[in-house]
N, C-alpha and C positions, 0 to 999 in steps of 0.2 A: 504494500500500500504506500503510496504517494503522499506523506502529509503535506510536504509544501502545496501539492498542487490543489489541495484539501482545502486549505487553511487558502490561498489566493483568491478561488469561488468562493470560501465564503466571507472574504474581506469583504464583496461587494454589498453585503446583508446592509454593510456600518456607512458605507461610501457613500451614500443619498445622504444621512445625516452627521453633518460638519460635525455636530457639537460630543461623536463621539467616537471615541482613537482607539481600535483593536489588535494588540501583537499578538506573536507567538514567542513567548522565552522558552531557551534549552536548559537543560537543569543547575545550569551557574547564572539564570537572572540575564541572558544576554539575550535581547528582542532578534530573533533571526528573521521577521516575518511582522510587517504592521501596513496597515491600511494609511497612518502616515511617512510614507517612503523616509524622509527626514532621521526618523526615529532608527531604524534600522541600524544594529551594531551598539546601541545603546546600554547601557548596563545599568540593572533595573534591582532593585531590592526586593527577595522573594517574600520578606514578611514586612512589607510597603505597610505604614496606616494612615497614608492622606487618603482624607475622606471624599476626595473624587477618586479615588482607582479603588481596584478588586482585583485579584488575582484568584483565579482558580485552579488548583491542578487538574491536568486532563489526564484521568483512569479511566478506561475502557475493556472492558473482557480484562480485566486484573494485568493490564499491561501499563506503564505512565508513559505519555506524549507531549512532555513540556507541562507547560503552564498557557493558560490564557488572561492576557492581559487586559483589562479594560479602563480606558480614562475618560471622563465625562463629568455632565454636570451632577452634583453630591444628593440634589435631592430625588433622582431618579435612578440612581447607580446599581440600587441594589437590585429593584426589578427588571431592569434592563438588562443588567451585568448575569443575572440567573438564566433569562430567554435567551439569551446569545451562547451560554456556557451550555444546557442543555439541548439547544440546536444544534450547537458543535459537537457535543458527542454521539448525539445519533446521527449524522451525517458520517463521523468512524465508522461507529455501531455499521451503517451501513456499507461503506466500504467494507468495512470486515468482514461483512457477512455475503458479502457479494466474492469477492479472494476467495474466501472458505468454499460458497459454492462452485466455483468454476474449478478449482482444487480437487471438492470431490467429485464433482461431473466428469472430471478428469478421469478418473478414477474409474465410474463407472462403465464411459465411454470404453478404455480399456478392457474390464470386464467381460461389458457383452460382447466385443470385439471376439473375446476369447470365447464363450459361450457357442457364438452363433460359428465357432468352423465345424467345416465338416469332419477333419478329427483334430483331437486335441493332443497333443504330444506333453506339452511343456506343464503339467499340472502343478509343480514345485510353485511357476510365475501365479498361474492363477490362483492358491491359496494365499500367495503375496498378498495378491490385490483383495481377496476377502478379507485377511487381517487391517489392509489401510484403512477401510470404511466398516469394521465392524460386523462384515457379510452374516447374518443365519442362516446356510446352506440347508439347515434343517427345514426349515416353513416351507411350505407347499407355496407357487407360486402362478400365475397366472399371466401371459404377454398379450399386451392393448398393443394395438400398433395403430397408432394415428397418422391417416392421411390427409394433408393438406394441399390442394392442388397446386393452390398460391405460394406453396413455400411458409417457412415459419420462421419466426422475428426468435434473430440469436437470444439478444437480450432475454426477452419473456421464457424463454426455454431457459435459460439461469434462473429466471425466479421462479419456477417451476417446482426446484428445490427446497422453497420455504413453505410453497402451496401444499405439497403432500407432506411434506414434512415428518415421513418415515427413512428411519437409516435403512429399514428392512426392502425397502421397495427402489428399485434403480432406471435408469433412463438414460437413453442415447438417441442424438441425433442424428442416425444414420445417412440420413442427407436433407438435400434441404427439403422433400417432401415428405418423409418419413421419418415417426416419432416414437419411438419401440418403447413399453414400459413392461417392466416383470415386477407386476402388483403383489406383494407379498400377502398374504392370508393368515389374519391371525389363526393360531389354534383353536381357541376358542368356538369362532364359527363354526356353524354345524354343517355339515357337505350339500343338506339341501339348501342351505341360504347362503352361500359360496356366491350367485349367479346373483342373488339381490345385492349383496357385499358390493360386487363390482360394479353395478350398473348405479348402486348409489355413489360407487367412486367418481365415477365417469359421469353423469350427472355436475358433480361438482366441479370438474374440470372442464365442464362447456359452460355453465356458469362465471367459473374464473377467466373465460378468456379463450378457449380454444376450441371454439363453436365455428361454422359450417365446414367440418372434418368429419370424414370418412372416418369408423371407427371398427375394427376386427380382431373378436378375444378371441384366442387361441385355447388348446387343453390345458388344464391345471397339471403343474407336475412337482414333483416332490425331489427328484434326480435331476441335479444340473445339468448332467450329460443327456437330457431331453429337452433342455431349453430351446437347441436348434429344433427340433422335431415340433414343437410348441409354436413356435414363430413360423415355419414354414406353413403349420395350418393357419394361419395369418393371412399370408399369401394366397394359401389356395381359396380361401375365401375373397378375397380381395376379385380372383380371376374367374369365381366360378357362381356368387350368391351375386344377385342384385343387391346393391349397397343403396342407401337412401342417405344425405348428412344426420350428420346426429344423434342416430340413429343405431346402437348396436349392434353387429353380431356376432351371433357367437358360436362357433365350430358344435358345441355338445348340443344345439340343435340342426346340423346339419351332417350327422354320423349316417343318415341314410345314405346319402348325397354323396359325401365322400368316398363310404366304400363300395358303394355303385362306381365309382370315377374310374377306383382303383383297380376293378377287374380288367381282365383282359374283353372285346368285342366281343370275341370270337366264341369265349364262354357264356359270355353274357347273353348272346344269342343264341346256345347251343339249350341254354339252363331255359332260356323262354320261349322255345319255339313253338312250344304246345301252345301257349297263349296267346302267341303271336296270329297263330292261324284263326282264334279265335274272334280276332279282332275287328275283322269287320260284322261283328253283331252288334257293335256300338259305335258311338261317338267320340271317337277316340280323343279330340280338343277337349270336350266337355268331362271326360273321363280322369284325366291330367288333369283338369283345374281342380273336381271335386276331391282326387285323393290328396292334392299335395294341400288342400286348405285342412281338409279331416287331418293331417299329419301337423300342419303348423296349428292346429286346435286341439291338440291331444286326443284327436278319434273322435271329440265329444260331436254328437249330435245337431244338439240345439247351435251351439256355437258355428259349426259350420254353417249351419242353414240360415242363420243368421249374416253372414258373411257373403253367402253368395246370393242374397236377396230371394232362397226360396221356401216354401212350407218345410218344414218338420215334415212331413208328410212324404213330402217329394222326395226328398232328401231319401228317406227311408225307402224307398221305391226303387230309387236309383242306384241304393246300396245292396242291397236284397237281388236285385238283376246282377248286377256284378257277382257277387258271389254265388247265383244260380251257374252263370255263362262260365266260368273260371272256375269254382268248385272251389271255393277258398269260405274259412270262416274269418270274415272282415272286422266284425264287432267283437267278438269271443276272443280271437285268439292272436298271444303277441306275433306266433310265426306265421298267422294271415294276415295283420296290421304289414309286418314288415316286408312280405313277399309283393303285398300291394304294391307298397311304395317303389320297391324295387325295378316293379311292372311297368309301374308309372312314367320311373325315370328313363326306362329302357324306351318305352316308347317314345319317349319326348327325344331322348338323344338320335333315337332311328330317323323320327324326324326332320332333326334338322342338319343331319346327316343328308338325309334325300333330298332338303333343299340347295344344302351347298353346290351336292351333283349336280340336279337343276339347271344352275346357273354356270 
């Protein structure tokens, strides 16, 4: 930290008002630093009692920075000479705390750095760096990855540091559009309110400031050496879910989707051919939309039908033919819920596979 150049920005606080003179003494009483140039080089007595001047020591975070000097008129000295003395200290305050964070940002940047290779050799350096910042490798952890299309302001990404204000939790700015974070998870939390935990995190940070961004949570993991695997489902969400700003998502509601992606075609077509052939007994568009809404509405009924603007009724009708023509238990059973979906996605990818040809 720079005092001089501290202590010059804030001589200007004094510089509109003549009638009052602000140094900075080094610890022998010598003015290194005053609002009247004159002064400077002066030699000042640190336990001064004319009743125009104040002296204060400057302690900040249990370090001392000199003394601040103040001379003016006697009958305003003491209130004046306090506002000036405690602006100048958090003006420190703040430098310090800005150093410290870029320090540890530092730190963490390195970190993920190391996290996210594909292998890790050098584990000796990364335990390094968990000991600088106090790492708990223990906590289960979770990666936000925020996108900004605009790019994101260095600065506010430093004070980002104060906002979360967890040692447990770190961040990097992988470039200028993307803003990776591994949310630590207290223990406490119970694994089904892990998803509310975060999304009231995230909440709070588009509040603070980092609002119309793209935002994509990855698996929770408890083994560092799956941080990469965590964050790449980041990515693959980024590449493969409709993203809204604002907006959420989160990988453990798209595990259908996923490992649907992950198959090979050729299985994937071989596993559904029987239903394949089935397919023109329905409406294949219409078929896709109701199962993937039943899947983002937990199967529930009412709710879908509510979503796609049709009766209960219909709704029921539509699902009951489905599992007549397919021979699946849709509402009973998890390995009909999730054969559906499966069905679902195979068809939509076949889809837009045969449009690509198409064209």
């Amino acid at each position: 930290m720079k005092l001089d150049q501290i202590f010059r920005e804030f001589i200007h606080v004094v510089q509109e008002n003549p009638d009052y003179v602000i140094g900075l003494l080094n610890e022998k009483g010598k003015i290194v630093f005053c609002s009247f140039e004159e002064k400077i080089g002066d030699q000042v007595a640190i336990n001064e009692t004319n009743p125009s001047i104040r002296i204060y020591e400057i302690l900040v975070s249990n370090k001392k920075y000199g003394y601040l000097w103040i001379n003016g008129p006697e009958q305003a000295i003491n209130v004046v000479g306090n506002i000036l003395f405690d602006s100048l200290k958090t003006r420190i305050q703040y430098e310090l705390n800005q150093q410290s964070a870029k320090e540890s940002l530092s730190v963490d940047d390195q970190l993920i750095k190391e996290f996210l290779r594909e292998e890790r050799t050098n584990y000796r350096y990364t335990e390094d760096l968990m000991k600088k910042i106090k790492f708990d490798s223990t906590l289960p952890r979770i990666p936000i990855c925020i996108i900004n299309e605009e790019g994101f302001d260095n600065e506010e990404i430093t004070g980002l540091k104060y906002k979360i204000n967890d040692r447990s939790t770190i961040y990097s700015l992988l470039n200028t559009r993307y803003l990776l974070i591994f949310k630590s998870i207290p223990k406490k939390i119970a694994e089904r309110k892990v998803l509310d935990y975060v999304e009231t995190f995230i909440n709070e940070l588009i509040e603070w400031g980092l609002s119309d961004c793209y935002y994509a949570v990855g698996s929770i993991q408890s083994d560092t050496d799956l941080y990469n695997f965590s964050y790449n489902n980041c990515l693959w969400l980024k590449e493969n879910v409709s993203m809204e700003k604002d907006q959420p998502i989160y990988f453990e509601d798209n595990l259908f989707s996923y490992f649907a992606s992950k198959s090979s075609r050729r299985i994937t077509s071989n596993v559904f051919d029987y239903y394949k052939r089935k397919a023109d007994q329905i409406d294949v568009d219409e078929f896709i939309q109701v199962i993937e809404q039943l899947h983002l509405n937990d199967f529930s009924v009412k709710k879908t039908a509510e979503k796609l603007f049709l009766h209960k009724n219909t709704l029921l009708y539509k699902i009951k033919r489905y599992e007549e023509i397919f021979h699946l238990d849709i509402r009973g059973s998890f390995q009909g819920k999730l054969l559906v979906y499966f069905l679902a996605d195979f068809f939509k990818n076949d889809k837009s596979r045969k449009q690509v040809g198409e064209k």
